[in-house]
C-alpha positions as CSV (number, residue, x, y, z in Angstrom):
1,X,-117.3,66.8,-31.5
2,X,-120.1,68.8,-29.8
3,X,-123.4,66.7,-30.2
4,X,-126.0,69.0,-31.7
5,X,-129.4,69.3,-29.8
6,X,-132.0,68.5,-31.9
7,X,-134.6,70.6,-32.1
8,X,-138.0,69.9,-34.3
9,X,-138.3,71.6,-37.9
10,X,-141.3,70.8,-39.8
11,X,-143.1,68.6,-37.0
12,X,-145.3,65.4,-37.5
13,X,-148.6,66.0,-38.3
14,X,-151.9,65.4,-36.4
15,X,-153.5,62.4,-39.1
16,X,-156.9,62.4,-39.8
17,X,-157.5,58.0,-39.6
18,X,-161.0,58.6,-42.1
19,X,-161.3,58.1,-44.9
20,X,-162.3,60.3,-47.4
21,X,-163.1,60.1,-51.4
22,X,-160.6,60.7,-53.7
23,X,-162.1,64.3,-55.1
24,X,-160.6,67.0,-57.6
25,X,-159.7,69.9,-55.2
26,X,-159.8,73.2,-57.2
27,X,-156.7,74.2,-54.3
28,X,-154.2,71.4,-55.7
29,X,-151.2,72.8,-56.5
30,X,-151.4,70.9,-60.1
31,X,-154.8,69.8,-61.7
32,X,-155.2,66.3,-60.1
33,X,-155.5,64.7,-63.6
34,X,-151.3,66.3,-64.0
35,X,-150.5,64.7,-60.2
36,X,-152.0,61.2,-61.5
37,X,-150.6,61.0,-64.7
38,X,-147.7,62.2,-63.2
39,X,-147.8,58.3,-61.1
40,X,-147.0,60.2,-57.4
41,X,-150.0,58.4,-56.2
42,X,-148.6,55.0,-57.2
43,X,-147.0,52.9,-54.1
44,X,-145.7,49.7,-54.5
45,X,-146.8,46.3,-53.3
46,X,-145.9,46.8,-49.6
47,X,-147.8,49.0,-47.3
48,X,-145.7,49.7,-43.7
49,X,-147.8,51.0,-40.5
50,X,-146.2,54.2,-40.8
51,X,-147.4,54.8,-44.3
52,X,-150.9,53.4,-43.6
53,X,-152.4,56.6,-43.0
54,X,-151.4,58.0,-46.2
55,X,-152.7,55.0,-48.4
56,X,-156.2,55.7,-50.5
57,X,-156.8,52.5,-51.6
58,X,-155.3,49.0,-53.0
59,X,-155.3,48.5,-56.8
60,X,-156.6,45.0,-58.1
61,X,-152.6,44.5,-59.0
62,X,-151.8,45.0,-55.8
63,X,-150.0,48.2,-55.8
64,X,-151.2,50.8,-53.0
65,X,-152.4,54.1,-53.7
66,X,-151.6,57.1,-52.0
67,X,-153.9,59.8,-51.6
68,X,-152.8,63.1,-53.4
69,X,-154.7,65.6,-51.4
70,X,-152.3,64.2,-48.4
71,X,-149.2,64.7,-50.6
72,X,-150.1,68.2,-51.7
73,X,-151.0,69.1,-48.3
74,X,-147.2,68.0,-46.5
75,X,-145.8,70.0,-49.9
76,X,-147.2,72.9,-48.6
77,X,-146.3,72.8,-45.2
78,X,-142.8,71.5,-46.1
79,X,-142.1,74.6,-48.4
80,X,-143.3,76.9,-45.7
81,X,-140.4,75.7,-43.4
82,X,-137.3,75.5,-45.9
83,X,-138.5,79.4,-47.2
84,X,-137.6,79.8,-43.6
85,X,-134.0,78.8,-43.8
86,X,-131.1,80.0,-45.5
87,X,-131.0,78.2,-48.8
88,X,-127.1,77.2,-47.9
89,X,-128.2,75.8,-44.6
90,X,-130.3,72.9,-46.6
91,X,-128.7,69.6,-47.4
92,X,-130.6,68.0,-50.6
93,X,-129.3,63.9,-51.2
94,X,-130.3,61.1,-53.7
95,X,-128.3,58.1,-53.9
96,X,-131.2,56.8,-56.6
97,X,-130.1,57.4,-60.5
98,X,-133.4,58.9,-61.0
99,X,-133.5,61.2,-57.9
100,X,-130.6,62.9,-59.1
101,X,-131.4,65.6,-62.1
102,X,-134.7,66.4,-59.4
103,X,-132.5,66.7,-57.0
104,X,-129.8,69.0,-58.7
105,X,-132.8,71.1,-60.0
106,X,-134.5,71.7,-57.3
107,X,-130.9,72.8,-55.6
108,X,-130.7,74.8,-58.8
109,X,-133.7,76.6,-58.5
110,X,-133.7,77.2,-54.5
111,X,-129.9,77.9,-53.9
112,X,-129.9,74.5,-51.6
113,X,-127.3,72.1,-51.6
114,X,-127.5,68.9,-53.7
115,X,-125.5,65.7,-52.8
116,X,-126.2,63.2,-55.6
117,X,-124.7,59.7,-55.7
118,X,-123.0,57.4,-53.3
119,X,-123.3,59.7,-50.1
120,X,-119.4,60.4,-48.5
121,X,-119.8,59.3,-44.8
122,X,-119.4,61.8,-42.3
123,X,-119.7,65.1,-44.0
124,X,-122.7,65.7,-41.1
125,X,-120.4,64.2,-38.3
126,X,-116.4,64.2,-38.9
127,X,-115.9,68.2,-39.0
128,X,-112.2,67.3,-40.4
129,X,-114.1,66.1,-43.6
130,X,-113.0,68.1,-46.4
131,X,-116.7,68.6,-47.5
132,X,-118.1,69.0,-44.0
133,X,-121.6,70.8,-43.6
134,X,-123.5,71.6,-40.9
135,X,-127.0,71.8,-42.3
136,X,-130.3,72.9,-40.8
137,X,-132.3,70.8,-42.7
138,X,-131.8,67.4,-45.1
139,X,-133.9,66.2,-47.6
140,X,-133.9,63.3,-48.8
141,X,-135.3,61.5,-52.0
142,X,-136.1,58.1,-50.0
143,X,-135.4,57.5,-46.0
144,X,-134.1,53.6,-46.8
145,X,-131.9,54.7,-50.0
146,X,-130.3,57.3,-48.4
147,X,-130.1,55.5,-44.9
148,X,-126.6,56.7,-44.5
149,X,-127.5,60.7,-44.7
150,X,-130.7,60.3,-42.7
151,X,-128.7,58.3,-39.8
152,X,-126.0,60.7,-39.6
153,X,-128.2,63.5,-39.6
154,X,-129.9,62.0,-37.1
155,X,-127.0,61.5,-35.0
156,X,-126.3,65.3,-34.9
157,X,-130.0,66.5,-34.2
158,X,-130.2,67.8,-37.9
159,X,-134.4,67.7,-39.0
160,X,-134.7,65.4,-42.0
161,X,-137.4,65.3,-44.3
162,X,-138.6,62.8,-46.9
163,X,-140.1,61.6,-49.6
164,X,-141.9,58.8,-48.1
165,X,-143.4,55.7,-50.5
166,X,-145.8,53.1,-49.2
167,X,-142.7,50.9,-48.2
168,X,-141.1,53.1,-46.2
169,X,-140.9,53.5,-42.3
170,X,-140.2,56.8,-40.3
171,X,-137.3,55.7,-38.6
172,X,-135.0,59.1,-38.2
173,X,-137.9,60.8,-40.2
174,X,-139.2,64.2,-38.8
175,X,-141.2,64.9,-41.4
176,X,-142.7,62.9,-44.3
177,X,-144.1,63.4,-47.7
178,X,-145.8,60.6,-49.1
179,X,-145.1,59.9,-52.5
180,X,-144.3,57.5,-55.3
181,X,-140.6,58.0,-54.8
182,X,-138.8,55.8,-57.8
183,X,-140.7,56.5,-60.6
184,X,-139.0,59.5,-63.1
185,X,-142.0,61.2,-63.7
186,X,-143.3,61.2,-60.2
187,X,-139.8,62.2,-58.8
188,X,-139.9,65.4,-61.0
189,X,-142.9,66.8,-60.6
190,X,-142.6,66.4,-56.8
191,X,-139.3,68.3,-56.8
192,X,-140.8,70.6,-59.0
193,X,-143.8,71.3,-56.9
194,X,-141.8,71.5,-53.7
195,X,-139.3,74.5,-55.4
196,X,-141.7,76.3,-57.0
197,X,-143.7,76.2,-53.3
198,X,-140.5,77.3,-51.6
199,X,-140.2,80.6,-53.7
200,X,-143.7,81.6,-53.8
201,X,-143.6,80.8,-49.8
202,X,-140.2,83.0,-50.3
203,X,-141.8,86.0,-51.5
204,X,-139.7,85.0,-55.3
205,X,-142.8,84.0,-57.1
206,X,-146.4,85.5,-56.5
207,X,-149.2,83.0,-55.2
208,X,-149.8,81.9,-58.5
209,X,-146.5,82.5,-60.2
210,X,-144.8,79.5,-62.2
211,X,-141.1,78.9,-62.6
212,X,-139.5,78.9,-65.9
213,X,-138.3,75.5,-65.7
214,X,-140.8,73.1,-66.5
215,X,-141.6,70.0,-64.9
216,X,-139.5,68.0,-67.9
217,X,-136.5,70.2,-66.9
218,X,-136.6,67.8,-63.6
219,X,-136.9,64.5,-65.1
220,X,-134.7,62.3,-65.8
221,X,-134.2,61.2,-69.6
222,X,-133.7,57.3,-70.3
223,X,-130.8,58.5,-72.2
224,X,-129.5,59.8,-69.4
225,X,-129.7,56.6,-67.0
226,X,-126.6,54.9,-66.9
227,X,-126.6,51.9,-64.1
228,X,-124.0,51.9,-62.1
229,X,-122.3,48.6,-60.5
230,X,-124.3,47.1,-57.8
231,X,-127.2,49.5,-58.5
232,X,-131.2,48.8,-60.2
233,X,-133.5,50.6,-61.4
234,X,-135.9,47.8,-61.1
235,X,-138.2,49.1,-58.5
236,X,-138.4,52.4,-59.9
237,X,-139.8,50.4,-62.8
238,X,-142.4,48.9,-60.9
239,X,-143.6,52.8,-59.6
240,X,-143.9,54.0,-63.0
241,X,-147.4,53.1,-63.7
């Protein structure tokens, strides 16, 4: 196989180390009261280096906050470079039960392409796979779930972005938005946000436009969750609140 040069998508990000207030910013994308009740704020009880930058503040239970403004930011510059791409030409995987129904929406909604579930090894690398793609871009729901897509990606100089909690590293990551990335809610208005960026950035929706799928269109139900063998839900738990 011909090794793919890779060549940077959506590029890292210049950080601004201050700190700054949490404020309501009339140019959020959603009213920040939405965004908090929503939980994508909510980290868990580890902080890595690479997610430092991102974190607001520690609650007295220990969980780590992540600052919104950073996370509406990154969904903005993300959607500008997938309304770039060809919608076929982006790979979209969750291996986590409640990624998936985001996922598929958002796949829905942009004409990506989802990959939900245990990820089939080399469909990035082996081009005598019977599903082989050769993507432009892979997104993925969380960089240490869905290790196996991110390192093959990686591996053939595909871009991969993230949804990036506080426990995550950016090993293989180009680009990173930071983001509770377990909890149901959280997971759905994130995807939600990100599509509904991509087709305004597209031209599909004006500036202020909506989609007609709500944000409860990409959540998962409870009734809906059925755990599979050798997989938890546990720490998605933890993220809801």
């Amino acid at each position: 196989m011909v090794a793919v040069k890779k060549t940077p998508a959506v590029k890292p990000l210049k950080e601004d180390e201050g700190e700054e207030e949490l404020k309501v910013e009339a140019e959020l994308l959603l009213p920040l009261e939405s965004l908090l009740s929503a939980g994508i704020h909510i980290g868990t009880r580890i902080k890595t280096k690479d997610m430092q930058q991102f974190v607001f503040r520690v609650r007295p239970d220990g969980l780590f906050v992540l600052d919104v403004k950073e996370t509406d930011e990154r969904i903005r510059k993300a959607a500008k470079f997938i309304a770039r791409l060809d919608p076929s030409k982006v790979v979209v995987v969750s291996a986590r039960l409640y990624g998936r129904i985001p996922v598929i929406k958002f796949c829905e909604t942009t004409s990506a392409i989802p990959v939900t579930g245990r990820f089939p090894p080399g469909i990035f690398t082996n081009p005598s796979h019977k599903n082989y793609l050769e993507p432009q871009l892979l997104i993925v729901a969380d960089p240490a779930a869905d290790k196996q897509a991110v390192e093959e990606a990686s591996s053939v100089g595909i871009p991969v972005l993230a949804l990036c909690d506080t426990d995550n590293g950016f090993s293989n990551v180009d680009f990173s938005i930071p983001s509770n990335n377990k909890g149901r809610r959280a997971l759905a208005t994130i995807y939600w946000l990100l599509a509904r960026q991509v087709l305004r950035e597209r031209g599909m929706l004006s500036v202020d436009g909506n989609l007609s799928a709500s944000i409860d269109d990409f959540e998962v139900k409870p009734s809906e969750v059925s755990e599979e063998p050798g997989e938890s839900e546990e720490s998605d738990v933890e993220n809801e609140g």
